[in-house]
C-alpha positions, 0 to 999 in steps of 0.5 A: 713967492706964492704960498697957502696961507690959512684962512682964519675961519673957513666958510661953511657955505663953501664946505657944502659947495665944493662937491658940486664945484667938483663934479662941474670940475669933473665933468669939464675934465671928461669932454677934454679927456674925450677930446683928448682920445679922438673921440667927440666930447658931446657924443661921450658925455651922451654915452657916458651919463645920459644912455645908462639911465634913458630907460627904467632898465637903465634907472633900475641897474643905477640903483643896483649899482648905487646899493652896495656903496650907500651901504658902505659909505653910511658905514665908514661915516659913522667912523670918519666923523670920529676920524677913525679911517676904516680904508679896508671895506673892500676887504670887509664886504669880501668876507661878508661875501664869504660869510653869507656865501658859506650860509647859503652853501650850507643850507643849500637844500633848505627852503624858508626864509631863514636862510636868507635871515641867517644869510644877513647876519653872516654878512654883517658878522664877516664883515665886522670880524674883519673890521675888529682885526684893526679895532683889536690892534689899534686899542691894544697896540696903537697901530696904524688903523689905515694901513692894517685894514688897507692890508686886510684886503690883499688878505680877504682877496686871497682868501676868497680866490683860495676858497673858489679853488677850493672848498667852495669851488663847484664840483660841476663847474668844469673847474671854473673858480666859483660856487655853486648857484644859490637856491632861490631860498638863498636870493635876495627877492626883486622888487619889480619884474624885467629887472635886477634890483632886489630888496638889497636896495630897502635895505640900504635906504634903511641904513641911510635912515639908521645912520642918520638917527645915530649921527644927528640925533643920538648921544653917541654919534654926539660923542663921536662928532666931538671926538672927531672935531676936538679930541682933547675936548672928548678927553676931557669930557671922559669921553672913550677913545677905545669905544670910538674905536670900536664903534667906527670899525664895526659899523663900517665891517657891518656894512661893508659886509651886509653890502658883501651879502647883497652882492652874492645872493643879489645879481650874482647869485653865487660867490666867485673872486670878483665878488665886488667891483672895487665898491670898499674903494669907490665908497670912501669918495662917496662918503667925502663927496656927501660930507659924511651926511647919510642925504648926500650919500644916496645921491653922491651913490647914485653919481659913482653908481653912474660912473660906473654905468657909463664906464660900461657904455663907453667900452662898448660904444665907443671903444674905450677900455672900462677903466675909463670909468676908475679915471672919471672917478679919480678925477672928482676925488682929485678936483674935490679935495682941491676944492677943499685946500682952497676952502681952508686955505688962501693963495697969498703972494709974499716977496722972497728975502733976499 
């Protein structure tokens, strides 16, 4: 009989190894799903990594695509370190849509940089609002933190869709769900001419550096990572459930619903029911595939950010549905943490008893 049997230390060098093993995985998994579809692998593999990104057009959108999810990803760190598993940033950057959305509705005459300040705060309030619904409960109640934010994002999804039909619906719209479009006071600026990515993308640098300072070089990402790896040990250290709670939760939301403001007063410019492509989901996979480490977030970023890129060329180059780009996706979720059993566990064969 085959059977896993735990190794007794796991191997760190393999720790770091198997997101790369990953991807390999992943992308010998594509050329055979290509295969699979009628569709010549080699000339996939071009469509879907190499065109997005065959020009700074290309690179630029990359890095727009990537901004929202290093965003969320360094967020949901700061909690998954501390096992403390945020599930519902889609929800969190919804409302941070919202938030920032009705902020720049509402000065939608005015001119001045404060509309673009007031617009932050709003976005990184919603989002963590949101987020303080599970930290409230789990504090107070002990649930489930998992299933209430998972749940809170059926909720934020229909509210935004109630909102866009409407109080926040355009009066000259022709009754299409969606705002007005924001005053270019409530836009985000470009960094460059000929293309879209807008200071969002400094803002998400930023948090990389922010987050890294506080879990590697602050007393209470310390806390955090020992309440993660030995909670008995936090316990005894008198080290606070409840506040580890709270931090990971809201520094999530805050992200999540600064990503949510990036979005609205970035390439959308105005707030409709599609206010994120799955980006909440899509960042919990970022924040594994780079170990929770603010460096590998900006690149494990930019492979979803292509992911989704090339599922976009596929669908228009070779005739495949965009959700292509979801299985791509599940794929290196599914070969990492595979990687991952493998890491703490070994095959071993052992004779059945009669």
């Amino acid at each position: 009989m085959l059977r896993l049997e735990r190794r007794p230390e796991a191997s760190h060098l393999m720790s770091y190894a198997s997101p790369l093993i990953a991807i390999g995985l992943m992308l010998v998994g594509g050329l055979l799903l290509f295969t699979l579809l009628g569709k010549n692998p080699l000339e996939g593999f071009k469509v879907f990594f190499i065109n997005p990104i065959s020009d700074w057009y290309g690179v630029s959108e990359l890095l727009l695509k990537a901004t929202p999810l290093m965003l969320i990803a360094v967020g949901l760190a700061v909690g998954f370190r501390a096992n403390v598993w945020n599930i519902g940033a889609e929800g969190q950057l919804i409302v941070g849509g919202i938030t920032a959305s009705a902020v720049a509705l509402y000065f939608q005459e005015s001119e001045g940089v404060h509309v673009l300040i007031l617009m932050v705060l709003a976005g990184g309030l919603g989002g963590m609002l949101w987020a303080a619904i599970p930290a409230f409960l789990k504090t107070r109640f002990n649930t489930n933190e998992i299933l209430v934010s998972l749940m809170l994002v059926y909720v934020a999804q229909l509210l935004v869709s109630w909102l866009v039909h409407g109080p926040m619906m355009d009066p000259d719209g022709f009754n299409f769900p969606q705002s007005r479009m924001f005053e270019d006071s409530a836009l985000l600026p470009l960094l460059s001419e000929g293309n879209r990515l807008n200071l969002a993308f400094i803002f998400a640098l930023a948090a990389l550096l922010v987050g890294y300072v506080f879990m590697y070089r602050s007393f209470t990402g310390f806390q955090m990572q020992v309440a993660g790896f030995a909670k008995n040990a936090a316990r005894y250290a008198g080290f606070s459930a409840k506040r580890m709670v709270w931090i990971g939760l809201l520094s999530g939301g805050a992200m999540a619903g600064l990503a949510g403001m990036a979005e609205v007063a970035g390439p959308m410019g105005q707030i409709t029911e599609h206010v994120s492509s799955n980006y909440g989901f899509a960042a919990i996979i970022v924040a594994f595939v780079a170990r929770l480490n603010p460096v590998g977030i900006f690149f494990a970023s930019l492979l979803m950010a292509l992911l989704y890129l090339g599922g976009e060329q596929a669908q228009q180059y070779m005739n495949l549905p965009s959700s292509i780009s979801n299985v791509f996706q599940g794929m290196l979720l599914l070969f990492l943490l595979g990687s991952d059993v493998f890491i703490n566990y070994r095959l071993r064969w052992k004779e059945a008893v009669a």
